[in-house]
Structure formats: structure tokens, C-alpha cells
C-alpha positions, 0 to 999 in steps of 0.5 A, a space after each residue: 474522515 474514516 481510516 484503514 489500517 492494514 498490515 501486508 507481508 511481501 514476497 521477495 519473489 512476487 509482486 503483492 497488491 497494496 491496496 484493493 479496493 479499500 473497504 471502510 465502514 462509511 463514518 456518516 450513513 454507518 454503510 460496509 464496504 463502502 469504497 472510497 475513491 479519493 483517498 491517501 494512503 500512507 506507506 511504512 517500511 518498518 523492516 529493519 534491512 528491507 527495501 521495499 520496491 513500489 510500482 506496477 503489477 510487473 515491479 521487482 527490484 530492478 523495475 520499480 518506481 518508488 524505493 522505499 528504504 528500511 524504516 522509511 515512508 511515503 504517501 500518495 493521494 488515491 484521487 479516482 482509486 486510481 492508484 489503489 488499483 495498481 499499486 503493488 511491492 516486493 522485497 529484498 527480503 522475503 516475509 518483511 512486512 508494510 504497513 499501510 494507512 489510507 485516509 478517506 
């Protein structure tokens, strides 16, 4: 098992990519920027008054598929790299920042 750990400063105003291709050093061959395909990724809103918006490239607080409150989680399988590749957040307060752990 390999983690990565990534802390992103959002927007209020444009949509920011969570995840892009996540590069890990391969625990077993010691290989970089090993992509792993089938991974789960743990999203954190540690934001004290932020709501975070999760969704697609054309998320916004109003468009949306997830509304992640101040202080709350969620986390989600990144079966095929699937979501990794589309998954992107705003803000209610611009500069507020997630922290993301993906598992592989």
C-alpha cells in the first residue's frame, strides 16, 4: 500500500482539479511516478466556514454533486482512474484549502 498526501488551496470563483494522475513511488519495484489506476481517495474540508463543492470540470456552488460542509469528509474508490480525471471543487470562500489522502 502507498499513500499520497496533497494539500489544494481552492478558488471561489474556478473550478480546481483534485486529483491529477496521482504519482506515488511504487512501494514494491521503488519505480516514480507510477500511476495507480484503482486507488481511494479521502477528501477533508478543514475549513472552519467553507463549503466545498465537488463535481465536474463545470462545478460551482449552485452545480454540484457532493457538498462537502466546514469540517466534514467524504471518500470514494478511483476504480480505473475514473474519478481522478474528473474531479474538481470550488468554494464558498476563496483560498480555503482540502486535504486529500489517496490510497493505492
Amino acid at each position: 500500500m502507498a499513500l499520497q498526501q496533497l494539500a489544494i488551496t481552492l478558488s471561489n470563483a474556478t473550478p480546481t482539479q483534485l486529483v491529477t494522475d496521482t504519482v506515488i513511488t511504487d512501494p514494491t519495484t521503488g519505480e516514480k511516478n507510477y500511476t495507480f489506476n484503482s486507488s481511494h481517495i479521502l477528501i477533508q474540508n478543514n475549513d472552519a466556514t467553507a463549503v466545498v463543492y465537488l463535481g465536474t470540470s463545470a462545478v460551482s456552488s449552485s452545480t454540484y454533486g457532493t457538498k462537502l460542509p466546514a469540517g466534514s469528509s467524504v471518500s470514494m474508490d478511483n476504480v480505473g482512474g475514473q474519478i481522478a480525471s474528473q474531479l474538481y471543487a470550488i468554494s464558498s470562500v476563496n483560498n480555503s484549502v482540502v486535504n486529500i489522502l489517496v490510497v493505492a
